[in-house]
C-alpha positions in Angstrom: 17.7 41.2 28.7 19.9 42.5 26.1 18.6 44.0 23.0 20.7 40.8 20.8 18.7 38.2 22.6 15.1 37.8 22.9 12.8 35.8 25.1 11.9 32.2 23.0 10.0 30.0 25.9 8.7 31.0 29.0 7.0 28.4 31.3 4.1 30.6 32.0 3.4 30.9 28.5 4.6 28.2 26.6 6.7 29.1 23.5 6.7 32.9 22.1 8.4 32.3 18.9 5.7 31.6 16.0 7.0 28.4 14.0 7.9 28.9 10.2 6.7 26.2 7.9 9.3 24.0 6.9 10.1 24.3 3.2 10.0 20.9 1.1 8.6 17.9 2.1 4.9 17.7 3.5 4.5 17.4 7.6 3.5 13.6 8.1 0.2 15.2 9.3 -0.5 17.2 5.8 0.3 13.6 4.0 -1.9 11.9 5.7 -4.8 14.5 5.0 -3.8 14.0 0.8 -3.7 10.1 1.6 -7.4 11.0 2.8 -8.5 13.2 0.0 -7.2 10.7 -2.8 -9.2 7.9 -1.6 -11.8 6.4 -4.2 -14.4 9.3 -4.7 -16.4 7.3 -6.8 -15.2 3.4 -7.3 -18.2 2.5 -9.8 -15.9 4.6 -12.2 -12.8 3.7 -11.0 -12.9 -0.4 -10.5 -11.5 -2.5 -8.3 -8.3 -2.1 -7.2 -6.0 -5.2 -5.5 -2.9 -4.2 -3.4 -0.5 -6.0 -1.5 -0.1 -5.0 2.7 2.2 -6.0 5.4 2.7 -3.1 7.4 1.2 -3.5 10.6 0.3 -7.2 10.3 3.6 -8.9 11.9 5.3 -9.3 8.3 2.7 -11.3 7.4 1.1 -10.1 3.4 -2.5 -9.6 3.0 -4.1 -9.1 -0.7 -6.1 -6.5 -0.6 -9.6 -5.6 -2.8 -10.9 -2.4 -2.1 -13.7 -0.3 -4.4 -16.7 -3.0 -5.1 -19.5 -2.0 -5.5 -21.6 -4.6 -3.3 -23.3 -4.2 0.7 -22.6 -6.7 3.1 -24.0 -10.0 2.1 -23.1 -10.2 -1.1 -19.5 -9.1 -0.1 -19.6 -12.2 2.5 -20.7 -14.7 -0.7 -18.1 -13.4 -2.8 -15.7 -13.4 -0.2 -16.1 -16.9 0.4 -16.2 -17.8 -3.1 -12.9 -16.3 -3.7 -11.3 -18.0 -0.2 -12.4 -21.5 -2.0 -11.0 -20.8 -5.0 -7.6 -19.5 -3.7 -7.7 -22.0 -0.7 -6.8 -19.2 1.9 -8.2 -17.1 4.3 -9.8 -13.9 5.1 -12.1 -11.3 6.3 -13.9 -8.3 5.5 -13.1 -5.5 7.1 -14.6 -1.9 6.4 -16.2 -2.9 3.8 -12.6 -3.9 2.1 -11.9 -7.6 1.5 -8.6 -8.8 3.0 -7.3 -12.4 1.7 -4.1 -13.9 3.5 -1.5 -14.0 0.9 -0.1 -12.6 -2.3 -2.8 -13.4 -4.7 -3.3 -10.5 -6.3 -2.7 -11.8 -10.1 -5.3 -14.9 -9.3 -7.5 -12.5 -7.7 -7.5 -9.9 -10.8 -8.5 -13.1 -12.9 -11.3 -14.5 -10.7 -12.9 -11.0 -10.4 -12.3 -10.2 -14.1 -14.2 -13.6 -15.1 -17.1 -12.0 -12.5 -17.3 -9.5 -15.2 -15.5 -6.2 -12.8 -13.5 -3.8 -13.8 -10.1 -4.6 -12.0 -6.5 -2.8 -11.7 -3.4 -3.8 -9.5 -2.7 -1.0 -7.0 0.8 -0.3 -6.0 4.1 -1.9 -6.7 
């Protein structure tokens, strides 16, 4: 080889050149390791949040309540009690309740009159 041209890839050892960072924008894998570090460190503090999904779900829109402060029964009672009221569906899921639909103004008022601290997540 030449002296103006260097050896990149090789098939015996895979690729010689050390890759730069890119400047900018995060790598998809770095964002998804800050999604993980800004999750709720301590949600008796920081409420209940309610956000709106549909990515992954077939277009369909799921309300979402994340951050109570409750084990598994009582999340199955109130889950119920809030299905009733809204007269939807919906499942628990990770300890996260997921109600079919946008309700998240009715479900900020029903958990408010429960006496919890609620916020709307998202836009």
């Amino acid at each position: 080889m030449s002296d103006d041209r260097r050896l990149v890839y090789s098939t015996e050892h895979g690729s010689l050149d050390k890759p730069q960072p890119k400047k900018g924008k995060p790598s998809r894998k770095n964002r998804r390791q800050q999604a993980a570090a800004s999750v709720i460190q301590n949600p008796h503090k920081q409420g209940v949040r309610i956000r709106r999904e549909s990515k992954g779900r077939g277009g369909k829109t799921v309300s979402i309540v994340d951050g109570l402060p409750l084990d598994g029964p009582a999340l199955k009672i109130l889950l119920k009690q809030l299905k009733a009221a809204l007269g939807s569906g919906g499942a628990i899921k990770n300890g996260v309740l997921e109600i079919q639909g946008d309700h998240r103004e009715k479900l900020l008022s029903l958990l408010e009159k429960q006496s919890y601290k609620c916020k709307l997540a998202g836009g």
